[in-house]
DOPADO-441628 format. One record per residue (C-alpha): x, y, z. Coordinates in Angstrom, 1 decimal. Layout:
<bators>
BATOR,u,v,w
BATOR,X,Y,Z
...
</bators>
This chain:
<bators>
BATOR,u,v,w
BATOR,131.0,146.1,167.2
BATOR,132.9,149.4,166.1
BATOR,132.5,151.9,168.6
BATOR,132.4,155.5,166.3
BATOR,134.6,158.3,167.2
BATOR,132.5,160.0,170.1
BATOR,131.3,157.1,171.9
BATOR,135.3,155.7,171.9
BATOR,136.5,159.0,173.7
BATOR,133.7,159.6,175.7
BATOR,134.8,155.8,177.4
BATOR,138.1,157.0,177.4
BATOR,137.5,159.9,179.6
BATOR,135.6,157.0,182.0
BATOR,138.6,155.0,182.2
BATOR,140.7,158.3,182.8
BATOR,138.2,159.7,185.9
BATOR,137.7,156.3,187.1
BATOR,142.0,155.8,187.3
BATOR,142.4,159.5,189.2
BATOR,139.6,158.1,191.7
BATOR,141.3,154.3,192.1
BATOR,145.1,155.6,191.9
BATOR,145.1,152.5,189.6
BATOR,147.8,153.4,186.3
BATOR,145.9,152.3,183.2
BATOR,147.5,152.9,179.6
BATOR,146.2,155.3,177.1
BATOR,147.4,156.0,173.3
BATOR,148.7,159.0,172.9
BATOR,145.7,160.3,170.5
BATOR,143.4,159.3,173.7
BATOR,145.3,161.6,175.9
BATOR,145.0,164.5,173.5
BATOR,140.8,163.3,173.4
BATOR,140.9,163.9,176.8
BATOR,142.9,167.2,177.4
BATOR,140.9,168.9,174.9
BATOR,137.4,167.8,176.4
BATOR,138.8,169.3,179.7
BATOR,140.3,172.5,177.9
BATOR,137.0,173.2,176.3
BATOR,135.4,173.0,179.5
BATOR,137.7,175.1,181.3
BATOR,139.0,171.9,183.8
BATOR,142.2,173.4,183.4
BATOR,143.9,171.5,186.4
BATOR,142.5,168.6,184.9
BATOR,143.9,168.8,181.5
BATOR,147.5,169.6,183.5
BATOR,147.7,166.1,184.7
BATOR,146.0,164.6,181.7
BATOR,149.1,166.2,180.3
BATOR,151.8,164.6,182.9
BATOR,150.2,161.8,182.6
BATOR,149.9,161.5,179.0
BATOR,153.8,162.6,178.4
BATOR,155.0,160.0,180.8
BATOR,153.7,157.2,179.0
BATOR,154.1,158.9,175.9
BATOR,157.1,161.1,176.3
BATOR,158.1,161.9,172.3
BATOR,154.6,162.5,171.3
BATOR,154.9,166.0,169.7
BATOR,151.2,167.2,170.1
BATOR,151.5,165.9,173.8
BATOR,154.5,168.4,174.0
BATOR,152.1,171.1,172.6
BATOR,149.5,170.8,175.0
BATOR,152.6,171.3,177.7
BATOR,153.2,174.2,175.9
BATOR,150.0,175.6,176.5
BATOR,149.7,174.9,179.8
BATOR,152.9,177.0,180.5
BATOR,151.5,179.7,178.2
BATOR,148.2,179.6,180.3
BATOR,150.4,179.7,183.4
BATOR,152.5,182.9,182.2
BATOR,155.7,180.8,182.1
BATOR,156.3,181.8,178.9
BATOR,160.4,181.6,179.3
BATOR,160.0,177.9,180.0
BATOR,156.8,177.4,177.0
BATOR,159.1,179.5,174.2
BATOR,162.1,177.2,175.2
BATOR,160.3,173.9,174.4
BATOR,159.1,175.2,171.6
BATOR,162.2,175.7,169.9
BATOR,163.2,172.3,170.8
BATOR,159.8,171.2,169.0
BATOR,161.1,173.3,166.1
BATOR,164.3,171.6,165.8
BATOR,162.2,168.2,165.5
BATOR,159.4,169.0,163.5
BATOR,159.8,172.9,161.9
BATOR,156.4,172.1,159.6
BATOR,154.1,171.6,162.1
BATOR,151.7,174.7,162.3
BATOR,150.9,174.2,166.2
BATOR,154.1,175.7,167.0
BATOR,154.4,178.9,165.1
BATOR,150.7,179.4,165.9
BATOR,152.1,178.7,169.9
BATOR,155.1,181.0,169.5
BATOR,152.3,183.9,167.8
BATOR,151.0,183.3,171.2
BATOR,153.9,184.0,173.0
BATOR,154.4,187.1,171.2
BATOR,151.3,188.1,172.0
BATOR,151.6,187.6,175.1
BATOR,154.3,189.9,175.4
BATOR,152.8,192.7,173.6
BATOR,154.9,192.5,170.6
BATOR,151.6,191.5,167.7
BATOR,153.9,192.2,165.2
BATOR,156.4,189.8,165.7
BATOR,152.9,186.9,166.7
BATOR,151.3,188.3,163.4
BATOR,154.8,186.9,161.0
BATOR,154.8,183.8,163.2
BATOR,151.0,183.2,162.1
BATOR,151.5,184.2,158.2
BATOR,153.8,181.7,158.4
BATOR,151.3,179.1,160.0
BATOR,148.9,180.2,157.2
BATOR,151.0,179.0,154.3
BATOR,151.4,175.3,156.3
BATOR,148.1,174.9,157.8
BATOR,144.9,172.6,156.7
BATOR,143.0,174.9,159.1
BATOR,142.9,178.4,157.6
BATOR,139.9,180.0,158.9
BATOR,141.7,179.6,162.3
BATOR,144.5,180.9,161.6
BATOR,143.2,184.0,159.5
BATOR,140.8,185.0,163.1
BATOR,144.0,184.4,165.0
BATOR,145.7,187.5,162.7
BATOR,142.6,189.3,162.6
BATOR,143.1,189.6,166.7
BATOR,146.4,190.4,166.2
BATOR,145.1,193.5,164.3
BATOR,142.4,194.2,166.7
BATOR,145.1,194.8,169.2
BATOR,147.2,196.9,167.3
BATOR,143.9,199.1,166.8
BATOR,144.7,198.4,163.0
BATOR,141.1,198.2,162.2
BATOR,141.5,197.7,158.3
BATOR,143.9,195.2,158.3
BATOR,141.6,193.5,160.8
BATOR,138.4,193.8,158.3
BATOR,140.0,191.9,156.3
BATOR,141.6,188.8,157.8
BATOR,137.2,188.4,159.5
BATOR,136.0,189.0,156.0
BATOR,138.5,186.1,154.5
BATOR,137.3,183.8,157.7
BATOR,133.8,184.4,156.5
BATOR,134.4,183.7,153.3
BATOR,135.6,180.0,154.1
BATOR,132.4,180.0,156.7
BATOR,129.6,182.1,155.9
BATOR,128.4,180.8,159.4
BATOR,131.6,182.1,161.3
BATOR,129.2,184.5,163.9
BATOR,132.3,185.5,165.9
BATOR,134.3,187.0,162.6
BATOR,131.0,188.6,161.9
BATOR,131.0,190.3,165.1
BATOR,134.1,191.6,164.9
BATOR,134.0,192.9,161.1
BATOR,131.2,195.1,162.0
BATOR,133.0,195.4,165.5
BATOR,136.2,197.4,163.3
BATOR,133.9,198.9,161.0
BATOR,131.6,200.8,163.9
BATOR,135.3,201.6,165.0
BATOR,136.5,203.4,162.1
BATOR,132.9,205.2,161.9
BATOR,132.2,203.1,158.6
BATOR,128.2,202.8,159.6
BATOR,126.9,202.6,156.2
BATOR,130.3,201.4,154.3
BATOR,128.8,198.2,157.5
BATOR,125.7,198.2,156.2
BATOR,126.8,197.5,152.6
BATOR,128.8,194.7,153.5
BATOR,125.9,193.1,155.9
BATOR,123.8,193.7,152.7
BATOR,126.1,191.8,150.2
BATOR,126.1,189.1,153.1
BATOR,122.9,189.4,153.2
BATOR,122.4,188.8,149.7
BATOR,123.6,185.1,149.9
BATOR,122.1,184.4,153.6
BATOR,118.8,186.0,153.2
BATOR,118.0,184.0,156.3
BATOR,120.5,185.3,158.3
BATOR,119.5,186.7,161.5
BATOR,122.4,187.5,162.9
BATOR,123.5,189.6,159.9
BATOR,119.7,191.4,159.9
BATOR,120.3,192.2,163.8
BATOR,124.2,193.9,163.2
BATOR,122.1,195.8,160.0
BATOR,119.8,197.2,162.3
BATOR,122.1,198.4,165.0
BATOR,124.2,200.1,162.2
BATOR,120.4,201.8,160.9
BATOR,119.6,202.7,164.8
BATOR,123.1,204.3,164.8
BATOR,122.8,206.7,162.1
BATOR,119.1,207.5,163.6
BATOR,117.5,205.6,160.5
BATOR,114.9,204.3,162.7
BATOR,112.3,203.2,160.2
BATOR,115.1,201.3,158.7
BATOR,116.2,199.9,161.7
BATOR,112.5,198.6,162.4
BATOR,112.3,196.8,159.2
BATOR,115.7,195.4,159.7
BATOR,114.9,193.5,163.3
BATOR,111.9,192.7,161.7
BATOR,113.4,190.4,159.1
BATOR,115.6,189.2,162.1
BATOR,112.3,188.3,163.9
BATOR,111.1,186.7,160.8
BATOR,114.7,184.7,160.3
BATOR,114.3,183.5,164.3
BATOR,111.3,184.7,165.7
BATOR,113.5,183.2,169.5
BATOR,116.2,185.7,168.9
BATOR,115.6,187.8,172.2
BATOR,118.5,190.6,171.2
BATOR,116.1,191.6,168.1
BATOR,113.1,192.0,170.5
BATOR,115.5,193.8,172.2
BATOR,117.0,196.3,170.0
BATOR,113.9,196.6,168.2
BATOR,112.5,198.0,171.6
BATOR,114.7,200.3,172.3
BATOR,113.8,201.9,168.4
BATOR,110.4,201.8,169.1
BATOR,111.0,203.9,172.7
BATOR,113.0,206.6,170.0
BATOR,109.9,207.0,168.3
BATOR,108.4,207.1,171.6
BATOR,106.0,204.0,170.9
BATOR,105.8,203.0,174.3
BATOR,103.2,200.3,174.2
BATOR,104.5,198.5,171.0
BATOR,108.1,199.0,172.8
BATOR,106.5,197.2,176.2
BATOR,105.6,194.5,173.6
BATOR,108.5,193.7,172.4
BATOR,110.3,193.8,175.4
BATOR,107.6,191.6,177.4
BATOR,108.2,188.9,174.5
BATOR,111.8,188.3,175.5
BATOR,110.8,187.4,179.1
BATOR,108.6,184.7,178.2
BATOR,111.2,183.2,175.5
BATOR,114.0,183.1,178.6
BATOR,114.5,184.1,182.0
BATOR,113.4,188.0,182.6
BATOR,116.8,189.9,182.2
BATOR,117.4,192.5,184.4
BATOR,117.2,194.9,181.2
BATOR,114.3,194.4,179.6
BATOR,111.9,194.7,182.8
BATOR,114.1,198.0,183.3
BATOR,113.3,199.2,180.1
BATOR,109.8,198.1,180.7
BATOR,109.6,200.1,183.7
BATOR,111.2,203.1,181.8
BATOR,108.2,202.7,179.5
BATOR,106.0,202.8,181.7
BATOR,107.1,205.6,183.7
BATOR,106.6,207.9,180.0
BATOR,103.3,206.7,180.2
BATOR,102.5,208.3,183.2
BATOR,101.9,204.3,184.7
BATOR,103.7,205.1,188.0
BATOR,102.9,201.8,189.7
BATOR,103.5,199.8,187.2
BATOR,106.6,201.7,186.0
BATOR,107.8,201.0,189.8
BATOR,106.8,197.3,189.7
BATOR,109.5,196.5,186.9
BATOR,112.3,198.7,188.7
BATOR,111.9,197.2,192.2
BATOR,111.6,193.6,190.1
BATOR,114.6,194.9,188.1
BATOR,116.4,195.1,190.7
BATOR,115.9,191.9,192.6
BATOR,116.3,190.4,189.4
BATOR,119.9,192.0,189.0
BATOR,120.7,194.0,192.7
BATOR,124.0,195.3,191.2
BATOR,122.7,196.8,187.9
BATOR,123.0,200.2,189.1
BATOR,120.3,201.4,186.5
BATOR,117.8,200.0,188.3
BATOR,118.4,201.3,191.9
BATOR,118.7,205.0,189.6
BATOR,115.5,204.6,187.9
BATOR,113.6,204.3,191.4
BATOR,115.7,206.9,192.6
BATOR,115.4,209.4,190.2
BATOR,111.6,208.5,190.0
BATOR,110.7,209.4,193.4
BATOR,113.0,213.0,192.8
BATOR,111.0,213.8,190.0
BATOR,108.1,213.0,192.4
BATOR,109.8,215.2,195.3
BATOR,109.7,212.2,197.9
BATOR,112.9,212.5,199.0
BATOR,112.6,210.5,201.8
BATOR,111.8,207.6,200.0
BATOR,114.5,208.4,197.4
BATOR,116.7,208.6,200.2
BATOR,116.1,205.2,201.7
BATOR,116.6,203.8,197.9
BATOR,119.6,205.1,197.3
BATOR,121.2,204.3,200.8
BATOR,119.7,200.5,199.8
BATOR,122.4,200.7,196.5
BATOR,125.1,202.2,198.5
BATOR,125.0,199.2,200.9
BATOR,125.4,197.1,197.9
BATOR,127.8,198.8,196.4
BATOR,129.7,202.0,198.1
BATOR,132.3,202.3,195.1
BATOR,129.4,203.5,192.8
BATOR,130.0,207.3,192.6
BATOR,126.3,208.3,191.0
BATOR,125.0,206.8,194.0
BATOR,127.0,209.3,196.1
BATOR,125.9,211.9,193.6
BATOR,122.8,211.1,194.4
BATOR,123.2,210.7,197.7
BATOR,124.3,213.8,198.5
BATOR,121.7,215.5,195.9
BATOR,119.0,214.4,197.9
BATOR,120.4,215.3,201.6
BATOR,120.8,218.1,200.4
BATOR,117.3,219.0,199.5
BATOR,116.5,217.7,203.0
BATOR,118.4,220.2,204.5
BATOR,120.6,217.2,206.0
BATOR,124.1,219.3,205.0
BATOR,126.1,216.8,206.5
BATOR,124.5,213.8,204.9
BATOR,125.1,215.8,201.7
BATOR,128.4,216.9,202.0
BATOR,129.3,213.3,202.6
BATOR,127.7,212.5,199.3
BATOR,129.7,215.1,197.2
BATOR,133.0,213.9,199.0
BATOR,132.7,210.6,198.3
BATOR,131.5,211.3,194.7
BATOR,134.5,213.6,194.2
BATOR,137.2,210.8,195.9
BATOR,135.7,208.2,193.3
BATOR,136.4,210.3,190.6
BATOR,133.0,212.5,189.9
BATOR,135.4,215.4,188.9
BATOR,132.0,218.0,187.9
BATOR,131.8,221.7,188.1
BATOR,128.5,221.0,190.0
BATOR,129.6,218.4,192.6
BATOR,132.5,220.9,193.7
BATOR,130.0,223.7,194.1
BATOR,127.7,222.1,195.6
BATOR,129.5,220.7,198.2
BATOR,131.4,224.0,198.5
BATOR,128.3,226.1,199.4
BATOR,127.4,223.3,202.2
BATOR,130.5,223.6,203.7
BATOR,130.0,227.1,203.9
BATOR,126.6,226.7,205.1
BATOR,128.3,224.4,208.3
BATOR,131.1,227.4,208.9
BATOR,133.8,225.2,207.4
BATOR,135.4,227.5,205.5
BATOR,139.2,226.2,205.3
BATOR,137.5,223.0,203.9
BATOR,135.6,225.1,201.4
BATOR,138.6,227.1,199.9
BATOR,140.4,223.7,200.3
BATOR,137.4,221.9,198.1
BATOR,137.5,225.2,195.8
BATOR,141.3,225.3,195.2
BATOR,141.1,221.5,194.3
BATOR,138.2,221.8,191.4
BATOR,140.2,225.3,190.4
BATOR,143.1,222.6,189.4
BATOR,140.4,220.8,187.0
BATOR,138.7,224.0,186.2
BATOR,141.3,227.2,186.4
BATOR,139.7,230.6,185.3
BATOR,136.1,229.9,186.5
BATOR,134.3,232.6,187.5
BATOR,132.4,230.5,189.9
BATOR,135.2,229.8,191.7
BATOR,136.8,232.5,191.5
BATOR,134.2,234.7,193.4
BATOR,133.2,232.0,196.0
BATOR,137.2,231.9,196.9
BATOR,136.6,236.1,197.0
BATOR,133.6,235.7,199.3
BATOR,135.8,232.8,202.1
BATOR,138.6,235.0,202.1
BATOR,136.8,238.1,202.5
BATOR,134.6,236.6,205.4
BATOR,138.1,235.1,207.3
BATOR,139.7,238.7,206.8
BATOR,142.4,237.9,204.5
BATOR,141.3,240.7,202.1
BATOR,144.5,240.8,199.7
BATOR,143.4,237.1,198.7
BATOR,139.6,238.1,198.6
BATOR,140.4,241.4,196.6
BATOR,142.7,238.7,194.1
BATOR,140.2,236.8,193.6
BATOR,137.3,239.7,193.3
BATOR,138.6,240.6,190.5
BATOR,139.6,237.8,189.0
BATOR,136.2,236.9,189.3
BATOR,135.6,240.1,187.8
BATOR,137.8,240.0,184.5
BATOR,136.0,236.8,183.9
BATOR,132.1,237.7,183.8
BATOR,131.0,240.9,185.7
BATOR,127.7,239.9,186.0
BATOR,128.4,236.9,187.9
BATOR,129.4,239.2,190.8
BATOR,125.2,238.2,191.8
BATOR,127.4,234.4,193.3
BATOR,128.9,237.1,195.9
BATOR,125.7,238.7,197.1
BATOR,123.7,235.4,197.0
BATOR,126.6,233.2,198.7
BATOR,128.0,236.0,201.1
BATOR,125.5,239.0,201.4
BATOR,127.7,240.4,204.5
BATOR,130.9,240.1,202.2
BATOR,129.2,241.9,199.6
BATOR,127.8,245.1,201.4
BATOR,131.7,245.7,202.5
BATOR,132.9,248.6,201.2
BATOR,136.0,247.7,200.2
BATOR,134.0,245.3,197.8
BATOR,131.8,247.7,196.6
BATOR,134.4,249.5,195.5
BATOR,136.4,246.8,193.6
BATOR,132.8,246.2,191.6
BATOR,132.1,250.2,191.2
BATOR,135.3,250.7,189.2
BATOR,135.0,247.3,187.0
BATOR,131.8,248.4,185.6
BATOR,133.1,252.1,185.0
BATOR,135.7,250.2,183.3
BATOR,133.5,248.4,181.3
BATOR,131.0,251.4,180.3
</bators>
């Protein structure tokens, strides 16, 4: 009996696994060995396909496409000296076969040089059998030099040869949302559209281009024909939720959303966005049900631990905000808006050290706002630290120069540590800036304010400005 393609390479891979467990040499022809590497390739047993490779080249040691597979196994190692080098010994063999320009391309690419991998591919193109594969390899060529047009083009050809190619799909509407070609997208989806009326893939992309120009109505009808194409597709119930919460149809949105969990297992976004709902709908249990189970569901989506956050804030129960947020710095202590946070909430406690802990470590993991210097500023002032505080001032100054904020909080610290040339600087900076600001000084530093020296400084601005 004739054994058909499949079932002879799927015993060929048996006899392969069962020889690396025995240490028992068996032969294998050379289009068995390349059966086998690329089974192990596609399933990313990368060590696997190496010795599939060894193996295969010592018993078959001319065989070009064995030599290929090498070649790609030094690519995928980053010994691309050694992969370009057998490559142009290939070339000197066999300069027609497409495999090695299209290897070479990679090589370039590797290097950063895409113009030099897109000439090797146009020259694969005129040789190959395979075009479609060739035209996405130049169309990611493009993508990395940001040449978004030339890109269009080389997806739109694949798509052409396979109006089923999902991936070029992608990344035609990918380059168009890039150039900010929404509705020049939306007529090309259409003429698409127009052969694969069926299509729900194309319907989806419509809609996301409709919910970016804010046609939401539009943007509706468009996930509804995705729904209609596939009524599985969980990203249309998705996106089609999140329209529905712009037009702030919370219950239809819940809807939607609560389809998707029972078509696959509950993502972490869809019960946040179900607890989002909620919350709008003043159903505070419930809207806390979905954000503690969004969060067991996904403990390092950082949404979640935010949402229950920022829920009891709104609430004022700090305290129980507090032990939330301290929960999602344990899990992650890298995440900045928990610090932001953080240090928020201490600070309505009255816990200034807590808080000015918060606003450090926001500020050292690169929250660089007006507000999270300040803030952590007047705490420092409020614990008597005020080198720290003209030290945290001079820093956001570098970010923010010419702030009147700034300027008349440094006025007030210099004033109130007797260095009055530097607070008088700074007075009137603050001053030149916004006169009516001077309010910062007698809020912050009341004491620095009544001085008379500062009176003065402020008598003759607003003379000066009558």
């Amino acid at each position: 009996m004739q054994l058909s393609h499949n079932e002879d390479k799927n015993f060929s891979l048996s006899r392969f696994e069962s020889m690396l467990k025995t240490n028992i040499v068996l032969f294998f022809d050379a289009e068995e060995f390349e059966d086998i590497i690329n089974y192990y390739l596609e399933n990313g047993k990368v060590a696997l396909a190496k010795k599939a490779t060894k193996l295969g080249l010592e018993q078959h040691p001319t065989s070009i496409n064995l030599k290929l597979f090498q070649v790609e196994m030094f690519i995928f190692e980053n010994k691309l000296d050694i992969a370009d080098a057998l490559l142009d010994e290939l070339y000197r063999i066999e300069s027609s076969n497409e495999e090695i320009f299209i290897q070479k391309a990679n090589i370039f690419s590797r290097r950063d040089n895409h113009k030099k991998a897109i000439e090797l591919l146009e020259k694969a193109l005129e040789i190959t059998e395979d075009e479609a594969d060739v035209l996405n390899l130049i169309g990611m060529e493009y993508l990395f030099l940001e040449d978004y047009e030339n890109a269009k083009y080389y997806f739109m050809e694949c798509v052409e040869i396979d109006n089923e190619d999902y991936s070029s799909l992608y990344n035609i509407i990918f380059a168009f949302e890039f150039l900010g070609q929404n509705q020049e997208a939306i007529d090309y989806l259409n003429d698409y559209l127009n052969a694969n009326p069926y299509c729900e893939v194309a319907w989806h992309q419509v809609g996301k281009q409709y919910y970016i120009l804010k046609k939401y109505e539009k943007a509706l009808a468009a996930f509804d024909f995705a729904i209609i194409s596939d009524d599985t597709f969980v990203g249309a119930y998705l996106e089609k939720g999140k329209v529905l919460e712009r037009l702030k149809k919370y219950n239809e949105a819940i809807e939607n959303y609560s389809i998707t969990l029972n078509l696959e297992d509950p993502t972490s976004f869809a019960l946040l966005r179900i607890g989002k709902c909620h919350e709008r709908l003043g159903n505070d249990e419930l809207a806390l049900q979905f954000y503690q189970k969004c969060v067991k569901d996904d403990a390092l989506l950082d949404k979640g631990w935010i949402a229950i956050t920022d829920f009891y804030i709104k609430k004022q129960y700090f305290q129980k905000a507090l032990y939330f947020i301290a929960k999602a710095i344990n899990i992650d202590c890298e995440n900045v808006q928990y610090w932001k946070r953080f240090g928020n909430i201490n600070n309505r406690l009255n816990l200034f050290e807590e808080a000015e802990e918060g606003y450090r470590r926001a500020i050292e993991l690169g929250n660089y706002e007006l507000q999270t210097w300040l803030s952590r500023t007047d705490i420092l002032v409020q614990l008597g630290e005020f080198d720290a505080a003209i030290k945290s001032l001079q820093d956001a100054a570098e970010f923010y120069p010419e702030n009147v904020e700034i300027e008349y909080r440094l006025s007030g610290l210099y004033f109130n540590l007797n260095k009055f040339d530097k607070g008088r600087f700074h007075l009137e900076n603050g001053l030149k800036l916004d006169i009516e600001y001077n309010m910062i000084l007698e809020l912050l530093f009341p004491s620095v304010y009544q001085l008379d020296i500062v009176q003065n400084i402020i008598r003759k601005f607003q003379k000066a400005s009558q």
